[in-house]
C-alpha angles and dihedrals in degrees: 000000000000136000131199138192118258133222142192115260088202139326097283132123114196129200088217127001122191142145104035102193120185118213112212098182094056089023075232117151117211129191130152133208115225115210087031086057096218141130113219134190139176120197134213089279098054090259105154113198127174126198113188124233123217085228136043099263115208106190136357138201144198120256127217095231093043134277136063129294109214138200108219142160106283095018161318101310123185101229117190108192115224129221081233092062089251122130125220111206139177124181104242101183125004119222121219098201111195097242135017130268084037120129144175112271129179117008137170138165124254133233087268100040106263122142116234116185131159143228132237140169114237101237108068086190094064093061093208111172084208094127139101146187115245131197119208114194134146088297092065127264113298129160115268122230085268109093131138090086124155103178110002114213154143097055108184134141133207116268082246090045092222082115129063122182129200132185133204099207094171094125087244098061099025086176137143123200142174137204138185107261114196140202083274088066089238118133116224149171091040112205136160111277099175131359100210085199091079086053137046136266122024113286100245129150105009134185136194129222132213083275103061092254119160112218109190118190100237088225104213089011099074094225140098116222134210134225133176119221091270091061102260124144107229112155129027127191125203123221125203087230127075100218104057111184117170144003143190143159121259149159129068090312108036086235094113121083124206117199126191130218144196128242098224123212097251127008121278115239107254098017125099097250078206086078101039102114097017131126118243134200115208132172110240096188095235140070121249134208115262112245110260105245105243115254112191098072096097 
């Protein structure tokens, strides 16, 4: 086990961070925050700029012709964001959920470009596993054969991307899994990877490192936890934040590690309400892969 010191990456509190994406082209970091609707992104000099969304947007990626490829509401959009604070955005796929209230949450590219991104339901308390996981590719965005989700999360794939893993963070199933995926982009031969039961905290936004190491955001713990590709848990990092929600490696090197968090409704016991919602900077100890921008957007 190891600990490290975090930072703030700048003075923001987010209602819901998630999918923090490095750029290494541009050395721009993106994140978004969900229920804020709103794309932000800090630069090589600390600059921090925000350009709001008209949806909750729940992942982006980058995209091989420039811009970001987002996970909203009704849909993937190609968003392109403007010097004027303006954003220009076509809906690229739209999305038909199976019941209403329902979004797009955690999403990430694979090793071959393809875009994964998961369903959920909006009302966590409802505990709907009405969710699924969808690929978008060249051939348009469909469900994949992984569906029963609750909340979707912990997206990651292998440095070689033969492996994909999958979490359910949704505090009834707490689990991580991980499947073969193929050529063909379909994930197969689905196992328990980790059974966050036996951890703390609820296995939400991962990442994985040039070792094929898995890091898994310890959601209500403050920590991010990880695992090596047997399953093992080997390093934990603590965050000054309770509700941890993604990770991923970023800067020249790929050695720095930037985690989201989420603003609660009201403060935890034992946690600065100050921090709830803020971006933090760690040193993992390690380096990571860059994402594969996605190809397919046009």
């Amino acid at each position: 086990m190891s600990a490290a010191l975090p930072e703030l990456l700048c003075d923001v509190r987010c209602q819901v961070g998630e999918s923090p994406l490095w750029d290494p082209a541009a050395q721009w970091l993106y994140w978004v925050d969900i229920e804020g609707r709103a794309v932000h992104r800090v630069d090589a000099a600390g600059r921090h700029r925000q350009w709001p969304v008209a949806e909750r947007i729940g992942a982006i990626a980058l995209q091989a012709g420039g811009g970001l490829l987002a996970a909203m509401e009704t849909g993937l959009f190609l968003l392109q964001l403007q010097d004027d604070g303006t954003v220009g955005s076509r809906l690229w796929q739209p999305v038909a959920f199976p019941l209403p209230a329902m979004r797009f949450n955690d999403g990430r590219t694979d090793r071959q470009g393809r875009f994964w991104v998961s369903s959920m339901v909006r009302d966590m308390a409802a505990a709907n596993p009405a969710g699924a996981l969808y690929r978008a590719d060249a051939g348009g965005l469909a469900p994949s054969s992984i569906d029963g989700l609750r909340t979707g999360n912990g997206l990651g794939f292998s440095p070689d991307g033969r492996v994909m893993y999958l979490s359910d963070s949704h505090p009834t199933v707490r689990q991580v899994w991980a499947f073969d995926l193929g050529d063909d982009g379909v994930p197969r031969h689905r196992r328990g990877f980790i059974d966050m039961r036996q951890h703390p905290g609820r296995p939400d936004g991962a990442a994985v490192d040039a070792d094929g190491g898995y890091w898994i955001c310890a959601n209500d713990a403050g920590l991010v936890l990880r695992f090596t590709p047997n399953g093992r848990l080997d390093r934990q990092l603590a965050v000054p934040a309770a509700k941890v929600a993604m990770c991923a490696f970023f800067g020249p090197r790929l050695d720095r590690m930037v985690v989201t968090t989420i603003r609660p409704a009201a403060p935890i016991d034992g946690w600065d309400p100050a921090l709830a919602g803020a971006v933090f900077v760690l040193d993992p100890g390690c380096v990571g892969l860059a994402d594969t921008p996605f190809t397919a957007g046009g």
